[in-house]
C-alpha positions in Angstrom: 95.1 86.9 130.6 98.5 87.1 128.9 100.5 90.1 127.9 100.1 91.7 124.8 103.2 92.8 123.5 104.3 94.3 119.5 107.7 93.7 117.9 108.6 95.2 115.0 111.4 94.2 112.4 110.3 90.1 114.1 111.7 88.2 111.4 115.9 89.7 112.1 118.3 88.7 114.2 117.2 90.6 117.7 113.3 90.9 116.7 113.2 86.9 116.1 114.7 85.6 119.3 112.5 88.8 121.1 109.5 87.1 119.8 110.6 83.1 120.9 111.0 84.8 124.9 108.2 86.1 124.6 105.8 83.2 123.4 108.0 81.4 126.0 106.7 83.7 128.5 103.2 82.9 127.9 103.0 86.7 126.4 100.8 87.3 123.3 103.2 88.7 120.1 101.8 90.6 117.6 104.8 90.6 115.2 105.2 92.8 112.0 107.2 92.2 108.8 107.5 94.1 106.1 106.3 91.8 103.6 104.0 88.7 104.8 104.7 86.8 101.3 108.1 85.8 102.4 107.5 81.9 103.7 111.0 82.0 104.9 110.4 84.6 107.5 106.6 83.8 108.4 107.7 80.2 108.6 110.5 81.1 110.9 108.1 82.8 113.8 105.4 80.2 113.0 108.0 77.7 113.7 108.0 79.0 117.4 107.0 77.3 120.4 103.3 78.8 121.5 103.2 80.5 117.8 100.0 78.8 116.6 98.0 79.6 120.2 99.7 83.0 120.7 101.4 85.1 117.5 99.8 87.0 114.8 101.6 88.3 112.3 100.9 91.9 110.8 102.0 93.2 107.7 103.6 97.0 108.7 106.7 99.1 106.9 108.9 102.0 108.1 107.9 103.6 105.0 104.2 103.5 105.7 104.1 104.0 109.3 100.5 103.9 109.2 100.3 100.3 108.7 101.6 99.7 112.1 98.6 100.7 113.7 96.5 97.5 114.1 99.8 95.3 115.9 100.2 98.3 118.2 96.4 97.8 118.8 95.3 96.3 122.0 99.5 96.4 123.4 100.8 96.9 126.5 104.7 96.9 125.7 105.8 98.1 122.0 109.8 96.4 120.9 110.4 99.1 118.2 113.3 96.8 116.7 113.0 97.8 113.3 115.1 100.3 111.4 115.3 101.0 107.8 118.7 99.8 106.0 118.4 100.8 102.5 116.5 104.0 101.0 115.1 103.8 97.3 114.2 107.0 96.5 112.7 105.7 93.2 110.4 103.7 95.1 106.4 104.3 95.1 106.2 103.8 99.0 109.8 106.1 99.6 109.8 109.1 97.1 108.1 111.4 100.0 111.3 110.8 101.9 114.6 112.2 100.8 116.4 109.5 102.9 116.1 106.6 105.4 116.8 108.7 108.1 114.0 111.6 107.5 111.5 108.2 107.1 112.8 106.7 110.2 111.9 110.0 112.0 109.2 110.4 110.7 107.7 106.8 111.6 108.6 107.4 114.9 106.3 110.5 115.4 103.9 108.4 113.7 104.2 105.4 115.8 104.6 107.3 119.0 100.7 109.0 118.8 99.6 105.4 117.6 100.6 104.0 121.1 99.3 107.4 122.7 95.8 106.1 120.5 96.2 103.2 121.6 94.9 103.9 125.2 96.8 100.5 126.2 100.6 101.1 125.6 102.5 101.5 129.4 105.8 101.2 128.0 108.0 101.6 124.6 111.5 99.5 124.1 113.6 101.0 121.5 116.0 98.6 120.1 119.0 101.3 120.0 122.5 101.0 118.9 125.9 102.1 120.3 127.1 104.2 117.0 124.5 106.9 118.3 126.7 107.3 121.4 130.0 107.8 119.9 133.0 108.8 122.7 134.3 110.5 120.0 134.8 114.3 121.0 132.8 116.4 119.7 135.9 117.8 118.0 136.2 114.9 116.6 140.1 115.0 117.9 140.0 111.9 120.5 138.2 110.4 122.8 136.3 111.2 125.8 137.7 109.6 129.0 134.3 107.4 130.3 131.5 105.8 128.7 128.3 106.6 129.9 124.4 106.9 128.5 124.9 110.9 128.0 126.9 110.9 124.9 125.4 111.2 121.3 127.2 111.1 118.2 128.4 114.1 117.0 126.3 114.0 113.3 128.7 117.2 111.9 131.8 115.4 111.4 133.6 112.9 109.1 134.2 109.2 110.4 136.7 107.5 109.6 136.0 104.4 107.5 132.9 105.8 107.0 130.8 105.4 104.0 127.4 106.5 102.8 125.5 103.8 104.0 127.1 103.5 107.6 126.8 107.8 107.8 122.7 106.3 107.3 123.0 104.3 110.0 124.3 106.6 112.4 122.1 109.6 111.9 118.6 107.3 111.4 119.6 105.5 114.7 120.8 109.0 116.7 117.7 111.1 115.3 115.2 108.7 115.7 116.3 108.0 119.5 116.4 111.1 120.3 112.5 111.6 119.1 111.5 108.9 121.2 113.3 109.7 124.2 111.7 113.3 123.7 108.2 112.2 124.7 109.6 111.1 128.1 109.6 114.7 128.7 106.4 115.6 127.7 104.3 116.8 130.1 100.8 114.9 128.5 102.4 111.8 128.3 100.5 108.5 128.3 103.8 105.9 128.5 107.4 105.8 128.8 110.1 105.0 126.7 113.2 103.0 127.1 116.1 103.0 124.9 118.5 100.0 124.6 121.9 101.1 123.3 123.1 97.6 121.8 127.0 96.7 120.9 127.7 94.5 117.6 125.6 91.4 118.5 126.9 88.3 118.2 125.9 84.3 119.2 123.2 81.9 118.0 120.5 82.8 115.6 117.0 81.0 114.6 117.6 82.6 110.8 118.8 80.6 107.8 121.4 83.0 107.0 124.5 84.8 109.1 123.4 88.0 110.8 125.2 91.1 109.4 126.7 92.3 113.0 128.0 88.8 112.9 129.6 89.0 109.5 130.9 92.0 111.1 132.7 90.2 114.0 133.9 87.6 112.3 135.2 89.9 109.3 139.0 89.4 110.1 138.1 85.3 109.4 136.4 85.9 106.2 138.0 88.8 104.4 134.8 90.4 103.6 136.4 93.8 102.8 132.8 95.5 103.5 132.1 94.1 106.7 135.8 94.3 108.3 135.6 97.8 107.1 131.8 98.3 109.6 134.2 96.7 112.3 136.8 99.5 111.6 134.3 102.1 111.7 132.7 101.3 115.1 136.6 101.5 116.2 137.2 104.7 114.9 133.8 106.0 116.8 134.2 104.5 120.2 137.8 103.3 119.9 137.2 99.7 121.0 134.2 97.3 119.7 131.3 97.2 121.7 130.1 93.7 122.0 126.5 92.1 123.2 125.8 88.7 123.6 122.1 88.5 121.6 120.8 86.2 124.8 122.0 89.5 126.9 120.5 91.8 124.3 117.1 89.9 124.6 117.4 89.6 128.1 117.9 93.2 128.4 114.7 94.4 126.6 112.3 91.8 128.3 113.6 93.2 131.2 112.3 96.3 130.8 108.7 95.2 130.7 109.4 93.7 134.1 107.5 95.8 137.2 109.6 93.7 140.1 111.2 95.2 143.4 113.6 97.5 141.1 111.6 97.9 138.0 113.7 99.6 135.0 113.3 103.2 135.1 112.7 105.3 131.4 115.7 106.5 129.7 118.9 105.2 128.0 120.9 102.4 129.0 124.0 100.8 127.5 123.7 97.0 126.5 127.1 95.9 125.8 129.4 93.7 127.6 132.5 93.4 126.6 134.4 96.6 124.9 137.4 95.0 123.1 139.5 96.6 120.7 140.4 95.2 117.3 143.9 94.2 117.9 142.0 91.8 121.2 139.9 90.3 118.4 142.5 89.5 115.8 144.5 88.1 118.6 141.5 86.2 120.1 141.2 84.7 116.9 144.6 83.6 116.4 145.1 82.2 119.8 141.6 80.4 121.0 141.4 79.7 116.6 144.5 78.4 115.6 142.6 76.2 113.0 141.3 78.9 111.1 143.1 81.3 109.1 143.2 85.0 109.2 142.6 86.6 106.3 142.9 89.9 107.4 145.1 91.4 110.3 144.7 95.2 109.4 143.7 96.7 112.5 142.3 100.3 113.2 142.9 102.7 115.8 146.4 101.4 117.1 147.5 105.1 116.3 145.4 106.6 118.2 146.2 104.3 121.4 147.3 107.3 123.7 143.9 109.3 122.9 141.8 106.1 123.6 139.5 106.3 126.6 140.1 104.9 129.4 136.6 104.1 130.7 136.4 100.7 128.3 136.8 97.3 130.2 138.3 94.7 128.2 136.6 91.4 128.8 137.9 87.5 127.9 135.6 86.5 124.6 
C-alpha cells in the first residue's frame, strides 16, 4: 500500500515539483489548490507521471482552513507549503481577518487539530523560509556572528528596503512557524513537526511562468525595480542571499518523511546552500554572463561589510 501524503499550495513553484517526487515515489498525493477552475494549474499536476493512478486534487484555502480537512484525511505526512501572499480585507472569505498574517495563524491552529483528527498524520513538513531567521540583532544594529536554526526575526524593528508587503511576509512566515513548532512541545501530542527554513529558490520549474524567488535572483538582469528591491531586503536581514537549489529544497522535505538509520529528528533546519552576497551575484553575472547586460549594479549592504557575520560560506554559483 502506498503512502498517503497532503501538499498544500501544489500548483507553485516548491509544492508542484513536491508533488512530481512524490508520485515518482509511488506515494499517493492528495494536493490542494485554492481554486480547482484554473485548467492551467489542475492541468499542470494532472500532467504528472502516476497523476491519473495516484493524485487527487482538493479544493482548500488559507482563508477557510476548514476546507482542508478532507486532503489531510486518511494522511500520513502533511507538506504545509502554502502561505498567503496577498490579504483583501474587502473580501467575503477575508473580512474576519485583519491581515494575512492573523489568517495564516489562524489556519495553522486549524490545520494542526485536523491532523490531530485525523488519527493518521505521523509527521508535519512546514515549508519555512529564511526571512523568519534573520541574523540581524535584535537591536537591529548588525549582525550576529553564526548562523544557526535558533534565530527568529526580530518582528519590532524597521528593515531596510522593507515594504508593506515584504513586512507581511516576514511576520505570517515567523508567527505561523512558531505555532507549529509549538505543538512539538506539547505534552498530548499525536505527531511531529518539521520546519524547513528555505533560502531564495532558484533552478528549473514545471510552471508556465517564472517563479517570483526567481525573478528575485535574476533581478539585477532584468531591472525589475520590485524584485531587485526583495533581493536587497533579504541582504539587509541576513547580510548575504541565502540561496537553495529547488531539487535541494525538494529533496530536503522528502527527506523528512524518510524513517532510515538516521531518520530526521522534529525541529528546525536551515535549507540553504550557498550564502552569497549581492556584490558575488552582480559579479557572477558579469563574469560567467558576459552576453547579457546588467541593468542594475546597485548593491546593498557593502556599508555594512565590517558588521557582516562571519558564519556565511560563500559558495561558486
Amino acid at each position: 500500500m502506498s503512502r498517503v501524503c497532503c501538499v498544500t499550495g501544489a500548483a507553485g513553484y516548491i509544492g508542484s515539483w513536491l508533488v512530481r517526487k512524490l508520485l515518482g515515489r509511488g506515494c499517493t498525493v492528495h494536493a490542494t489548490l485554492r481554486n480547482l477552475g484554473d485548467e492551467s494549474k489542475t492541468a499542470l499536476l494532472r500532467g504528472f507521471p502516476g497523476a491519473a493512478e495516484r493524485l487527487v486534487l482538493f479544493e482548500a484555502d488559507i482563508y477557510d482552513a476548514a476546507s482542508f480537512e478532507p486532503a489531510i484525511a486518511g494522511c500520513e505526512f502533511v507538506f504545509l507549503v502554502a502561505v498567503p501572499m496577498a490579504h483583501d480585507a474587502q473580501g467575503s472569505s477575508n473580512s474576519k481577518y485583519k491581515d494575512a498574517t492573523e489568517a495564516s495563524v489562524d489556519a495553522t491552529r486549524t490545520i494542526l487539530e485536523q491532523c490531530e483528527r485525523s488519527k493518521t498524520v505521523r509527521r508535519v513538513i512546514h515549508t519555512g523560509s529564511v526571512v523568519a531567521a534573520a541574523l540581524l540583532k535584535e537591536d537591529g544594529d548588525g549582525y550576529k556572528h553564526s548562523m544557526d536554526e535558533s534565530y527568529w526575526t526580530p518582528l519590532n524593528l524597521s528593515y531596510g528596503y522593507s515594504n508593506e508587503f515584504l513586512d507581511a511576509y516576514v511576520s505570517t512566515k515567523t508567527l505561523s512557524e512558531k505555532k507549529l513548532l509549538k505543538y512539538n512541545d506539547s505534552p498530548s501530542r499525536a505527531f511531529d513537526v518539521v520546519s524547513l527554513l528555505c533560502g531564495l529558490v532558484g533552478g528549473d520549474s514545471a510552471l508556465p511562468y517564472v517563479p517570483t524567488s526567481m525573478l528575485v535572483m535574476l533581478s539585477p538582469l532584468t531591472g525589475d525595480e520590485v524584485h531587485h528591491n526583495s533581493l536587497k531586503f533579504l541582504q539587509a536581514l541576513h547580510g548575504a542571499v541565502p540561496l537553495v537549489h529547488v531539487d535541494d529544497a525538494r529533496e530536503a522535505h522528502v527527506l523528512c518523511m524518510e524513517p532510515g538509520p538516521t531518520p530526521v529528528s522534529a525541529g528546525r533546519f536551515l535549507c540553504a546552500a550557498g550564502y552569497p552576497n549581492m556584490r558575488d551575484l552582480v559579479d557572477h553575472y558579469a563574469r560567467r554572463h558576459p552576453e547579457l547586460k546588467l541593468r542594475v549594479t546597485e548593491v546593498a549592504g557593502e556599508e555594512g561589510a565590517s558588521n557582516a557575520p562571519r558564519g556565511w560560506a560563500c559558495c561558486e554559483l
